[in-house]
ZAGU-413683 format. One record per residue (C-alpha): x, y, z. Coordinates in steps of 0.2 Angstrom, whole numbers, padded with zeros to 4 digits, m for minus. Example, Ala and Ser with C-alpha at 12.3 -4.5 7.8 and 13.67 -1.06 7.14 Angstrom:
2
+-------+-------+-------+
!    xx !    yy !    zz !
+-------+-------+-------+
!  0062 ! m0022 !  0039 !
!  0068 ! m0005 !  0036 !
+-------+-------+-------+
This chain:
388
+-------+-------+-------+
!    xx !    yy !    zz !
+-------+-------+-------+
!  0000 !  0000 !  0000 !
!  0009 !  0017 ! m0005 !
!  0009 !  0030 !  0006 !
! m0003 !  0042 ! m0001 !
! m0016 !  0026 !  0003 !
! m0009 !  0023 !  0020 !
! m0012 !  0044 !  0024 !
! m0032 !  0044 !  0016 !
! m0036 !  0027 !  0027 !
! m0028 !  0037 !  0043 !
! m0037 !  0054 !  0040 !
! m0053 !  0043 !  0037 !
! m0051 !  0035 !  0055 !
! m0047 !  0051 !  0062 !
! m0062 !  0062 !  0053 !
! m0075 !  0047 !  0058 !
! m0067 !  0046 !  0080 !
! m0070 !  0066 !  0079 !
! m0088 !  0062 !  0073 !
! m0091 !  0048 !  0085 !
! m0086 !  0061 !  0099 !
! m0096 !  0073 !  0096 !
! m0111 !  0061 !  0089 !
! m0109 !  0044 !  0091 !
! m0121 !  0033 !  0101 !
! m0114 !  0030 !  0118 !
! m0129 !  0024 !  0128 !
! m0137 !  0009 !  0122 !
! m0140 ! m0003 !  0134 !
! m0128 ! m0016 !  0130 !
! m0113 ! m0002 !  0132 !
! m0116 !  0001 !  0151 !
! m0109 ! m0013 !  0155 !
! m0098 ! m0020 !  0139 !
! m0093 ! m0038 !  0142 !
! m0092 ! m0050 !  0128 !
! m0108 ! m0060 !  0133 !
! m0118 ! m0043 !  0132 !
! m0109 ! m0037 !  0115 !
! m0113 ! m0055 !  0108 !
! m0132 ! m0056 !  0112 !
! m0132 ! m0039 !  0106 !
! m0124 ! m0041 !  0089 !
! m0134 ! m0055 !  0087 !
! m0151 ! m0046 !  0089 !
! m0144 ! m0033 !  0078 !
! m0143 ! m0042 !  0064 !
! m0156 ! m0038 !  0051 !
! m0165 ! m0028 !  0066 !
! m0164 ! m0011 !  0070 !
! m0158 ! m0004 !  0086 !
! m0173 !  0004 !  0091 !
! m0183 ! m0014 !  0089 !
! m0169 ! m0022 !  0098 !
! m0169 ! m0013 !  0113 !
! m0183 ! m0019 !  0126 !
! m0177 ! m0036 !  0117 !
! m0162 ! m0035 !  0124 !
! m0167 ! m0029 !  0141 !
! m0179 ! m0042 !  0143 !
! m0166 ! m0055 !  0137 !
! m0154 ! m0049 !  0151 !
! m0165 ! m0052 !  0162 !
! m0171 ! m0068 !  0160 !
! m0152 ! m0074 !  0154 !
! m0140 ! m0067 !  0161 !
! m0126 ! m0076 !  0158 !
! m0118 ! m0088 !  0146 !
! m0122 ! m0101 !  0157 !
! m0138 ! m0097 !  0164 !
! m0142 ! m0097 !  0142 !
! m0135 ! m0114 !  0138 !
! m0144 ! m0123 !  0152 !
! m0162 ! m0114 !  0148 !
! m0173 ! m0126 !  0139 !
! m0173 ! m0121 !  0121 !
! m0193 ! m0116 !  0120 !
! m0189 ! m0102 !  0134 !
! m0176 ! m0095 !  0124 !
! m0188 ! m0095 !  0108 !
! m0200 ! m0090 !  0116 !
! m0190 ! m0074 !  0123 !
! m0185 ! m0071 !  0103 !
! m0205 ! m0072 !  0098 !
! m0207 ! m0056 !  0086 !
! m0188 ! m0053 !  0084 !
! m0189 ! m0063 !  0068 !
! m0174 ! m0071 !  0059 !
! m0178 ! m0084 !  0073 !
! m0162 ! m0095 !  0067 !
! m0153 ! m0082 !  0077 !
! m0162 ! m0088 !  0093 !
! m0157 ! m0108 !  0091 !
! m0137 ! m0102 !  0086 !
! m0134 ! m0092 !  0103 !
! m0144 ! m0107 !  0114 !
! m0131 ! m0119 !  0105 !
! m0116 ! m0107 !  0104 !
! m0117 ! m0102 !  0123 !
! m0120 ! m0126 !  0128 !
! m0103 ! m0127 !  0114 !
! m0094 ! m0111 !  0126 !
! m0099 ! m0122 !  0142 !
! m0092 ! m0138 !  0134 !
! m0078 ! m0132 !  0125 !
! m0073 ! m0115 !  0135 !
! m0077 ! m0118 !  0152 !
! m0090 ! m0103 !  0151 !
! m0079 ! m0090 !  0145 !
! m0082 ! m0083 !  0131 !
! m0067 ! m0087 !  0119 !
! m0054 ! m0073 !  0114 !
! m0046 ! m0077 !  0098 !
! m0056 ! m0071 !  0081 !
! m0053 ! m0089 !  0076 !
! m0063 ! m0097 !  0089 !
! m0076 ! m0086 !  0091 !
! m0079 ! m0089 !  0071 !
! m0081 ! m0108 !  0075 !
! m0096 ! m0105 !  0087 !
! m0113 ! m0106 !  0077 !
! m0120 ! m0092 !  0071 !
! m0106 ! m0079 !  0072 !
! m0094 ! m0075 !  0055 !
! m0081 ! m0064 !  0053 !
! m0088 ! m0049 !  0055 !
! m0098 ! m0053 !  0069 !
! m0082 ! m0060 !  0076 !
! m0073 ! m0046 !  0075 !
! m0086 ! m0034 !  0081 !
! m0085 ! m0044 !  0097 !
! m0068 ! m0042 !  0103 !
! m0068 ! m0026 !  0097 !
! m0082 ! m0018 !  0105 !
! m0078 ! m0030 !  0122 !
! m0061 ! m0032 !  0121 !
! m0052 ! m0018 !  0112 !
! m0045 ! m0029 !  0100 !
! m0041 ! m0023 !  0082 !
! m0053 ! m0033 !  0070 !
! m0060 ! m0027 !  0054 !
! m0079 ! m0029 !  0051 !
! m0089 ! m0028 !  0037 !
! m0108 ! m0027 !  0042 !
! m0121 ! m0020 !  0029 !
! m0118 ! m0003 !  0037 !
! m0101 ! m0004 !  0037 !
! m0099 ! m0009 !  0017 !
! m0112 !  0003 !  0012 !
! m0099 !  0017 !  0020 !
! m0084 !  0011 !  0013 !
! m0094 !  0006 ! m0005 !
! m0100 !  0025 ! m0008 !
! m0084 !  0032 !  0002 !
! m0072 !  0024 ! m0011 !
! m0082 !  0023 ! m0027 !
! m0081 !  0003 ! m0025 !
! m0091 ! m0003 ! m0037 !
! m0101 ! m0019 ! m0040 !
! m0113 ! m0030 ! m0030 !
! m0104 ! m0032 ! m0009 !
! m0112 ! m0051 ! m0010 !
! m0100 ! m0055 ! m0026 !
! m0084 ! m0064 ! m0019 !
! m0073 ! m0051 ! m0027 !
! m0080 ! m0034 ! m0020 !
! m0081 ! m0044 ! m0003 !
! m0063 ! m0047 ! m0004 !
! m0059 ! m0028 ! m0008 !
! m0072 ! m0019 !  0004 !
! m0063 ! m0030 !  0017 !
! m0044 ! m0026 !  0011 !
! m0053 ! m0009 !  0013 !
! m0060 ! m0013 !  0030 !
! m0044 ! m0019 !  0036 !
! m0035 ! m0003 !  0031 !
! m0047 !  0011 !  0038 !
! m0049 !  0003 !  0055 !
! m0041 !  0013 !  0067 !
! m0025 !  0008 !  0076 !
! m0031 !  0016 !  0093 !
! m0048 !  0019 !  0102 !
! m0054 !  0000 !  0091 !
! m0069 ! m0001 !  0099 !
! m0074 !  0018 !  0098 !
! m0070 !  0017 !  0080 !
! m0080 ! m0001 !  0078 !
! m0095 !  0010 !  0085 !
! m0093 !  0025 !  0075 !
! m0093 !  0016 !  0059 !
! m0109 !  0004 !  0061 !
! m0117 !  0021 !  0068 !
! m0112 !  0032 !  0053 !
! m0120 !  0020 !  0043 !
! m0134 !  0018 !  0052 !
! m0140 !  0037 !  0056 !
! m0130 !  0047 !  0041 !
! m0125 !  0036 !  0028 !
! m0142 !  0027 !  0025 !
! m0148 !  0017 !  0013 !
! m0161 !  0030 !  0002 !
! m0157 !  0051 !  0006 !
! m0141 !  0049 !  0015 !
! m0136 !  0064 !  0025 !
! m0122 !  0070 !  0016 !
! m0121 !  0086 !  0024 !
! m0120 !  0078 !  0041 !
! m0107 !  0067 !  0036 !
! m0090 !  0069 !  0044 !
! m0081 !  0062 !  0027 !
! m0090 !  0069 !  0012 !
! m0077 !  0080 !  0006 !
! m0067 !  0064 !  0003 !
! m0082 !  0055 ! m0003 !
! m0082 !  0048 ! m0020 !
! m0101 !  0045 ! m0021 !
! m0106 !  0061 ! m0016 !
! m0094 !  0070 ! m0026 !
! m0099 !  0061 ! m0043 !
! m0119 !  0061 ! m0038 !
! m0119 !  0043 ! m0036 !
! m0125 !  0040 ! m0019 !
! m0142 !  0033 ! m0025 !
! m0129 !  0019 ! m0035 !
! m0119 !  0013 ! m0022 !
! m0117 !  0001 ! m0016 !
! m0123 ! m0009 ! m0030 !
! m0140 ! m0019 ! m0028 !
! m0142 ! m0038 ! m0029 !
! m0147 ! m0044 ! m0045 !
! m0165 ! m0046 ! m0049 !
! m0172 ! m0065 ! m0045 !
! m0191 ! m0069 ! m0046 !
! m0199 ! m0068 ! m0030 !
! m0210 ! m0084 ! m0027 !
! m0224 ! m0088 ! m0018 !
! m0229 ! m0102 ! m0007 !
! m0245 ! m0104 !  0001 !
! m0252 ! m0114 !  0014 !
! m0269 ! m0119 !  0024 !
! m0264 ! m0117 !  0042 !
! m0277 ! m0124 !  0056 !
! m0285 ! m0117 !  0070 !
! m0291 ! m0128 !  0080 !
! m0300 ! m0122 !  0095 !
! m0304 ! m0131 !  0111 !
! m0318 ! m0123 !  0126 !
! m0315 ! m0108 !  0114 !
! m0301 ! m0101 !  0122 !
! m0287 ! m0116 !  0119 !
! m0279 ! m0117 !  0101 !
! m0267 ! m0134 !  0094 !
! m0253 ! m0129 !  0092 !
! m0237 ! m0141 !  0085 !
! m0219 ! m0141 !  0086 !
! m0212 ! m0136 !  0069 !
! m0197 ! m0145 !  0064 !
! m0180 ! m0137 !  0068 !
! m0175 ! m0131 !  0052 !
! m0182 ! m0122 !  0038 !
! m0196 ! m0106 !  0041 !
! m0198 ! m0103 !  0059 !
! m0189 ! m0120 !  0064 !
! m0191 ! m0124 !  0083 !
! m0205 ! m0113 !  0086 !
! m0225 ! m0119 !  0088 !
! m0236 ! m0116 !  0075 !
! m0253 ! m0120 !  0067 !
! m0254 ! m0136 !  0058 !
! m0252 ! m0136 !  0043 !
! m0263 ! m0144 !  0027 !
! m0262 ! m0143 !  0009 !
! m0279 ! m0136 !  0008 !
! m0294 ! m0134 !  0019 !
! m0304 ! m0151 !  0014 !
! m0287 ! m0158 !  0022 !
! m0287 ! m0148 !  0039 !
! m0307 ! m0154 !  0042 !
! m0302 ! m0171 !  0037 !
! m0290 ! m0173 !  0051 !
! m0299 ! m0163 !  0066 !
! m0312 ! m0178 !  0062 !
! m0299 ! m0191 !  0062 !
! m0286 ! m0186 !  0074 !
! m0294 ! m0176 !  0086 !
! m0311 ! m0188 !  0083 !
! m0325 ! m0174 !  0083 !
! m0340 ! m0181 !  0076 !
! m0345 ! m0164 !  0069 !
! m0333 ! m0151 !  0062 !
! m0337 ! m0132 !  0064 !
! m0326 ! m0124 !  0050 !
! m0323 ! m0110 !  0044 !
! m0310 ! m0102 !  0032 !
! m0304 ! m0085 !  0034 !
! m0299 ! m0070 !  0027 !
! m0282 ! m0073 !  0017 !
! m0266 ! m0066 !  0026 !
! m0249 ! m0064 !  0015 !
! m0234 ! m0066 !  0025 !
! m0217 ! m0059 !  0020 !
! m0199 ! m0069 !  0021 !
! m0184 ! m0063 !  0013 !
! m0184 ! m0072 ! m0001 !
! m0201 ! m0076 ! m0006 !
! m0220 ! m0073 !  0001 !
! m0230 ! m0086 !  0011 !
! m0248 ! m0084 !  0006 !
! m0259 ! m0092 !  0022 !
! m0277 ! m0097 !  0022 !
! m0282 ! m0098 !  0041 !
! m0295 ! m0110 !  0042 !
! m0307 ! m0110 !  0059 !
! m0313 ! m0127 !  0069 !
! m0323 ! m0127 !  0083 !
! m0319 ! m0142 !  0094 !
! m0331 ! m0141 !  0109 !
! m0325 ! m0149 !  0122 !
! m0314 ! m0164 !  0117 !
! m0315 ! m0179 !  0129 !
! m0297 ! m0184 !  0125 !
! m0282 ! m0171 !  0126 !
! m0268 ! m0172 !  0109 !
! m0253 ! m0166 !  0118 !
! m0233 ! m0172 !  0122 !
! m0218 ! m0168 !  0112 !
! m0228 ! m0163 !  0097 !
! m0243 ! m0155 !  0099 !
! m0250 ! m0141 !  0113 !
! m0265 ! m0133 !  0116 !
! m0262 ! m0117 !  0119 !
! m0271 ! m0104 !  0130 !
! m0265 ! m0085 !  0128 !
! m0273 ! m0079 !  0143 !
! m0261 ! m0091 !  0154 !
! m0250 ! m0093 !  0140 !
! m0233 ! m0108 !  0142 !
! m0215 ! m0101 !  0139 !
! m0214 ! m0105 !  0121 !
! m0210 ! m0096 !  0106 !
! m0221 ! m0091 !  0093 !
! m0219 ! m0084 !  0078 !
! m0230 ! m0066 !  0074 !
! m0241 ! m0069 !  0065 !
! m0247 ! m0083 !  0069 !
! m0251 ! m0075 !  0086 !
! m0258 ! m0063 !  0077 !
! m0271 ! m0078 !  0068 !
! m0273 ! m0083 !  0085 !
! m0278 ! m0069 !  0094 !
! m0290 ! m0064 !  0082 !
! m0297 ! m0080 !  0079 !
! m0302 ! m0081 !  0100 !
! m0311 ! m0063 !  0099 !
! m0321 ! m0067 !  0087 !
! m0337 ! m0078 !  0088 !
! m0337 ! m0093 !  0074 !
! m0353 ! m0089 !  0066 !
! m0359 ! m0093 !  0048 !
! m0351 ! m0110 !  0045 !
! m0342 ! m0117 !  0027 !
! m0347 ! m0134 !  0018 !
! m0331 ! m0142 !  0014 !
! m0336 ! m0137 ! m0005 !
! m0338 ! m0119 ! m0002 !
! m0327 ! m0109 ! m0008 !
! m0327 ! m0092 ! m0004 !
! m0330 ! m0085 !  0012 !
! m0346 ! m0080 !  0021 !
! m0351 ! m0066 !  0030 !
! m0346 ! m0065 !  0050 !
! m0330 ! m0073 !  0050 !
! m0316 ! m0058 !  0053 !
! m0305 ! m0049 !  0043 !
! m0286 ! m0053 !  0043 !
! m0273 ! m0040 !  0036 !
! m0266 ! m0045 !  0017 !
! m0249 ! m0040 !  0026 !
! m0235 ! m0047 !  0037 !
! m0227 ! m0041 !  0049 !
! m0220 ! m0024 !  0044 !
! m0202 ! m0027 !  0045 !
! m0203 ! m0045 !  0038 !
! m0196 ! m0059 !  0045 !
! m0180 ! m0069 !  0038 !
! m0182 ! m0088 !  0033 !
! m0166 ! m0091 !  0039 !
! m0166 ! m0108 !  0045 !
+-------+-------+-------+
């Protein structure tokens, strides 16, 4: 690296610390007390997840897992069920199993070199480095979204950051900029310039502590960098899901399998088409009668594709046997078990419970009849992951 290089990577450390000083975000609840357990859970959260979403997360979190320890021997469903609404639930089952692999393989303390901390599930290189930086002062590059879109527009690198050879240069550049001193303040003031100036759409160039030097703002390309992923068709899924409910106020509920969309959590059962869902109420759950009813259609939003859901209502009465055990619940939300469940399928439940079951549907309707309730064609806002 020539000198001249060596000089702009040093005044853009230097400009971004000043910032930090005057602007940076010194307050959040996981920097009161920085330890790497605290600055892990944290990073974690933040993934995907804005700060402001994160934070009564975390404190909750906290309180009810205090420790690595205290984590790894809490019974998965707890943690889950601690996670319910964060989205991007694979997060969730990656800490439980990375703090039981620290207890087996670390003696409970969190691991100090980049490379070990890389081997626990759920944490990369980044996330790695923004660990020991933030808790332990070390000197470790990172490259979060936040991070490449400042050092993409900064230095006019061009190209798509998911392609293996703009990785490899945003991290050279990664590398070079982070300050030598002050890590962890500089670790802050990076992610935080990213997430409060240099923003995704309208960046606050006029705010920004480095836009003389900018190459973005200087050519009037800010709107084109970094590069966006390529264009692929967004598919749909759909699916019927059950609501099964029992002395109205209890819905089944099953364990979903621990990989794939929502793996671990409880969910509705689910049925290729409404017809199916009736058919198994009268078989497996061996009512005589079936009350059903389908619903308003909800559209869920994942990452990479969107999960069209046709809820579909069964009255149960009072069932003289009980389907419970490893796989099935019933669930009551007025004295609800420690488990996690994904949004919006509380959501279903809940509005299922308010409202009556009135006009019932033949298995051959169908559209449907007046008097069951509305469901918003939406999910959950900030969309969940399907991260396994």
């Amino acid at each position: 690296m020539n000198a001249g290089a060596t000089r702009t990577h040093r005044s853009f450390a230097t400009q971004l610390l000043a910032w930090f000083d005057r602007h940076g975000r010194k307050n959040l609840p996981w920097q009161r007390e920085r330890t790497p357990y605290r600055v892990w859970v944290s990073e974690i959260m933040l993934q995907q997840t804005q700060v402001a979403t994160v934070i009564p997360y975390f404190t909750a979190f906290m309180q009810r897992f205090p420790d690595i320890a205290t984590l790894a021997r809490s019974p998965l469903d707890e943690v889950l069920h601690h996670w319910s609404g964060l989205g991007y639930y694979a997060r969730a089952r990656h800490l439980h199993h990375a703090a039981q692999t620290i207890v087996a393989q670390h003696a409970g303390e969190f691991p100090q070199s980049l490379e070990a901390v890389m081997e626990l599930p759920g944490i990369g290189r980044s996330t790695a480095g923004a660990i020991l930086s933030l808790a332990c002062g070390e000197r470790h590059p990172i490259l979060d979204g936040n991070v490449k879109r400042v050092l993409a527009r900064h230095f006019a690198v061009d190209g798509f950051p998911g392609e293996p050879t703009i990785s490899r240069q945003l991290w050279n550049l990664a590398d070079a900029c982070t300050a030598i001193d002050r890590v962890a303040d500089y670790t802050q003031a990076i992610m935080d310039l990213g997430a409060t100036v240099c923003v995704r759409r309208r960046p606050l160039c006029a705010a920004c502590p480095l836009s003389e030097s900018c190459a973005a703002r200087i050519t009037g390309r800010q709107d084109q960098l970094p590069a966006a992923r390529p264009r692929r068709t967004r598919r749909s899924k759909k699916t019927c899901m059950l609501l099964a409910i029992r002395d109205g106020k209890r819905v089944l509920l099953e364990r979903r399998p621990p990989q794939g969309i929502w793996g671990g959590l409880w969910g509705l059962p689910e049925f290729a088409s409404a017809d199916a869902a009736r058919e198994w109420c009268i078989h497996e759950l061996r009512t005589r009668e079936v009350t059903a009813q389908r619903l308003g259609m909800l559209r869920h939003s994942f990452t990479h594709f969107d999960l069209d859901i046709e809820p579909v209502r069964v009255d149960c009465g009072v069932l003289p046997s009980v389907m419970e055990g490893e796989r099935f619940v019933w669930y009551n939300p007025a004295a609800p078990q420690p488990i996690g469940i994904a949004a919006p399928v509380m959501t279903l439940i809940e509005a299922a419970l308010r409202s009556p079951l009135t006009p019932t549907l033949s298995p051959e309707a169908g559209e449907r009849e007046a008097g069951s309730f509305p469901l918003p064609l939406a999910g959950e806002g900030r969309g969940e992951g399907n991260a396994a």
